[in-house]
C-alpha positions as CSV (number, residue, x, y, z in Angstrom):
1,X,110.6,118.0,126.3
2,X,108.7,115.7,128.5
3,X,108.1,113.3,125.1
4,X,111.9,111.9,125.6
5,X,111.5,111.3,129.3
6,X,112.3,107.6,129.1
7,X,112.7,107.2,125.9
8,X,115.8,106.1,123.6
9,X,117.2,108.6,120.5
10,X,115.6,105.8,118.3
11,X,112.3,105.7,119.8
12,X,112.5,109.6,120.2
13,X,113.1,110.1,116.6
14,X,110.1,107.5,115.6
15,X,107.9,109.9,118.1
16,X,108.8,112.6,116.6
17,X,108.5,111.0,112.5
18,X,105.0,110.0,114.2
19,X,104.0,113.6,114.8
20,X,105.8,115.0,111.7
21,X,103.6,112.3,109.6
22,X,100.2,111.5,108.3
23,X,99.0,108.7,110.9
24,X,98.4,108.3,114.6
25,X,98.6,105.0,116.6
26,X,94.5,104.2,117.5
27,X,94.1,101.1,119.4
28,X,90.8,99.4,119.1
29,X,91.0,100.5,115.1
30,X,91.1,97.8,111.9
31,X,94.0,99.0,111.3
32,X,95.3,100.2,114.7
33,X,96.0,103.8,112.9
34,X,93.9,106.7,112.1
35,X,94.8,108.7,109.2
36,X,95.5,112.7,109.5
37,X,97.5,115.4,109.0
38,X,101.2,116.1,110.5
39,X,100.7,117.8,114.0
40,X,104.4,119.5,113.5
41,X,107.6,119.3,111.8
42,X,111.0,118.3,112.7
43,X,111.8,122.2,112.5
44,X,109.3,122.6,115.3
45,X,110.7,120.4,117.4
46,X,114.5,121.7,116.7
47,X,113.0,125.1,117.8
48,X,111.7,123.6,120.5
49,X,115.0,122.0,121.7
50,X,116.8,125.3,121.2
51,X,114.6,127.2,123.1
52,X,115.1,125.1,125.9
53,X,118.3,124.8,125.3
54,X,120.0,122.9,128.9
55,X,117.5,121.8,129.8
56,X,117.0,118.1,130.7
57,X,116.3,115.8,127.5
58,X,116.8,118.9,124.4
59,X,119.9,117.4,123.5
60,X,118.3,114.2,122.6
61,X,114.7,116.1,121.5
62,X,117.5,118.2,118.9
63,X,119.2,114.8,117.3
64,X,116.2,113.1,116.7
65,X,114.4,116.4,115.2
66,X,117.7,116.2,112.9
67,X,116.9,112.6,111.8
68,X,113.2,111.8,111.6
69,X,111.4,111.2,108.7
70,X,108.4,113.4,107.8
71,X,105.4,112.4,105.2
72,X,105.5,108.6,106.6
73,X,102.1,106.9,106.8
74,X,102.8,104.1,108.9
75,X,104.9,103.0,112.0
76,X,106.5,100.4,109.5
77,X,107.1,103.1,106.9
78,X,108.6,104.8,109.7
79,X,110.9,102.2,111.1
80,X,112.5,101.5,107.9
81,X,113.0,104.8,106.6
82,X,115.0,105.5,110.1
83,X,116.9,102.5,109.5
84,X,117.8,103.8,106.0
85,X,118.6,107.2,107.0
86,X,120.1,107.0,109.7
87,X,124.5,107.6,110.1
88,X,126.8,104.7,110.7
89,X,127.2,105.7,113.8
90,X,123.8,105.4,115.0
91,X,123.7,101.9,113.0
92,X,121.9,102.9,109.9
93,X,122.8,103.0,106.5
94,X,123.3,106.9,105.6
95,X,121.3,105.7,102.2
96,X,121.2,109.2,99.6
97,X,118.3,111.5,100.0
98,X,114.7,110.3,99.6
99,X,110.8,110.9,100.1
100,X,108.3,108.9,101.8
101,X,105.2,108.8,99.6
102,X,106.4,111.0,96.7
103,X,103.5,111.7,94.1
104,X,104.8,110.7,90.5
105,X,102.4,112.5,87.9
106,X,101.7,110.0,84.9
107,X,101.7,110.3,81.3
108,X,99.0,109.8,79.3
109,X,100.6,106.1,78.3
110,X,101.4,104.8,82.1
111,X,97.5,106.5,83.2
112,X,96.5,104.1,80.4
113,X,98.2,100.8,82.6
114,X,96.5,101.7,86.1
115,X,93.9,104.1,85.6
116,X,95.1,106.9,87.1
117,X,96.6,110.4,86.8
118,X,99.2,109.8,89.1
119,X,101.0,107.4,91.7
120,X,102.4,107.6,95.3
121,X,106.0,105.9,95.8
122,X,106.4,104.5,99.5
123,X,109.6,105.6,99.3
124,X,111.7,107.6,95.9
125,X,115.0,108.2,95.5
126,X,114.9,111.1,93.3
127,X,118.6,111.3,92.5
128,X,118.6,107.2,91.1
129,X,114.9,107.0,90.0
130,X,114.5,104.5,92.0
131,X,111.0,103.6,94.1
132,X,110.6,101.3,97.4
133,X,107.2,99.9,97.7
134,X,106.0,98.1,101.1
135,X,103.9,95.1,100.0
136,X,101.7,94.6,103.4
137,X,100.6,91.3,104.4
138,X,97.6,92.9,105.4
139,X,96.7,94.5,102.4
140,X,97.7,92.1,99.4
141,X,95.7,89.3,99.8
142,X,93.9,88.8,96.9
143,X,94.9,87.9,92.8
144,X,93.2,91.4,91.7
145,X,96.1,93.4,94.5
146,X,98.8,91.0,92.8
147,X,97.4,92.5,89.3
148,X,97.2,96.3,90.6
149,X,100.7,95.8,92.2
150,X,102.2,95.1,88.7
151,X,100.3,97.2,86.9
152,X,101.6,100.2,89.1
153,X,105.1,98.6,88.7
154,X,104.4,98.5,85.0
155,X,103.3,102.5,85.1
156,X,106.2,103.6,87.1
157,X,108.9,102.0,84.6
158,X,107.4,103.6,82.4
159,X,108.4,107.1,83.9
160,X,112.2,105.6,84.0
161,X,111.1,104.4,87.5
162,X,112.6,101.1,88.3
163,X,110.8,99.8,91.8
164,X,112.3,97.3,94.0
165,X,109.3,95.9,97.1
166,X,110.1,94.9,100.4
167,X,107.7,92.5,102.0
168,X,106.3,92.2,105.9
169,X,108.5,89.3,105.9
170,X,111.6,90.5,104.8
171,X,111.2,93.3,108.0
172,X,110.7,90.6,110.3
173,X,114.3,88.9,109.8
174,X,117.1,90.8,110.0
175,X,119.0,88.4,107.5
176,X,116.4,89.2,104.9
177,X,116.2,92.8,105.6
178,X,120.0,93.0,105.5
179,X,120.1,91.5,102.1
180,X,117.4,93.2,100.6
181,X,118.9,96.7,102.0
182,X,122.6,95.6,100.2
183,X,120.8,95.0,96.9
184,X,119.1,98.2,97.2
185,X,122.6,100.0,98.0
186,X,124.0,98.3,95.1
187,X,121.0,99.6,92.5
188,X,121.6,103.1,94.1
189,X,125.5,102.9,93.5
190,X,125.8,103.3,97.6
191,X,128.8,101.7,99.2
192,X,128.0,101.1,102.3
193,X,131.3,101.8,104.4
194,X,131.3,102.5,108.1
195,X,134.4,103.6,109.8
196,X,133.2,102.4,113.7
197,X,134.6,99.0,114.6
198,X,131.6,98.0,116.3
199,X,129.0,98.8,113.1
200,X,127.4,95.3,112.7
201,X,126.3,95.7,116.1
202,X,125.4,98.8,116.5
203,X,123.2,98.1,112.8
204,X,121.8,95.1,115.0
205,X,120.4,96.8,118.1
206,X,119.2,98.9,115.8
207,X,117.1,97.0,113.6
208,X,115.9,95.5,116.7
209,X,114.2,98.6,118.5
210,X,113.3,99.9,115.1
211,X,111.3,96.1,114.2
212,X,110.8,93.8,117.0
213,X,113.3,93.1,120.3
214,X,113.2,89.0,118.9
215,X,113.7,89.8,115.2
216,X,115.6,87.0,114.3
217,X,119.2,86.9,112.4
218,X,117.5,83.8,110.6
């Protein structure tokens, strides 16, 4: 219980999609993560919280076990699959069901375009056939990423998976990242139609504990 002391229901639910994912936070690191495997599951936690049910800070261990992510490897993957996840109410964008890092096995013709026997999808939308993938600023660099990156695009339509990729930059503006979100609600077929008043800003202050306190509405 003591891992909410202090904490928000956002930055609860991130804690507990860290634990429930394949990455820890390791200063001093490249990449400032270390990669392993999940240390629980949302269902852990939930157990947890009922156990202790009354106790100070379950209430807010139960909701976030309810809406964290699991299978996420990165704090970024993280953040943006709580933003699409998460209700109206809480300022997300209740987006249908889907997996972070879902394995696509290949056919023999799309092994053919990247070499491989299958793919991972940052994030799939089973239902809609429809992939997310995070290019990273630190990772795509260099003309031969740029040609892997479209040859995985090129293997996954042909599976019937169309991909749509969301850059470092668009996360970094909440203008971008608002647009970009629409246009993936409108390939999914998802009307996006709160009933609270206050939704825009409640999606705001979201988006800004999620990201960065000065992301910008540029």
């Amino acid at each position: 219980m003591q891992v909410t002391s202090g904490k928000s229901l956002v930055k609860t639910t991130s804690l507990v999609s860290e634990f429930s994912g394949n990455y820890s936070l390791t200063p001093g690191t490249e990449s400032g993560l270390v990669m392993r495997p999940p240390l629980l599951s949302p269902q852990d936690c939930m157990a947890v919280s009922k156990r202790f049910a009354g106790c100070w800070g379950a209430k807010k261990l139960q909701c976030a076990a309810k809406h964290a992510v699991v299978n996420s490897n990165s704090p970024m993957e993280t953040s943006d699959a709580i933003a699409m996840s998460f209700p109206y109410v809480l300022g997300g964008l209740n987006f249908p069901e889907f997996e972070l890092n879902h394995r696509v096995d290949l056919s023999s013709e799309a092994r053919k375009l990247v070499g491989s026997e299958f793919l991972l999808c940052d994030f799939y939308f089973p239902e809609h056939c429809v992939a997310i993938e995070y290019d990273s600023d630190s990772v795509h660099l260099d003309p031969a990423q740029h040609t892997r990156d479209a040859q995985r695009r090129s293997a996954l339509l042909a599976m019937g998976i169309q991909t749509l990729t969301l850059t470092r930059g668009q996360n970094m503006h909440m203008r971008e990242f608002d647009a970009f979100m629409s246009f993936v609600a409108q390939t999914l077929g998802h009307r996006i139609h709160p009933r609270c008043k206050d939704y825009e800003q409640r999606k705001q202050d979201l988006y800004r504990e999620l990201f960065y306190p000065d992301m910008t509405y540029a």
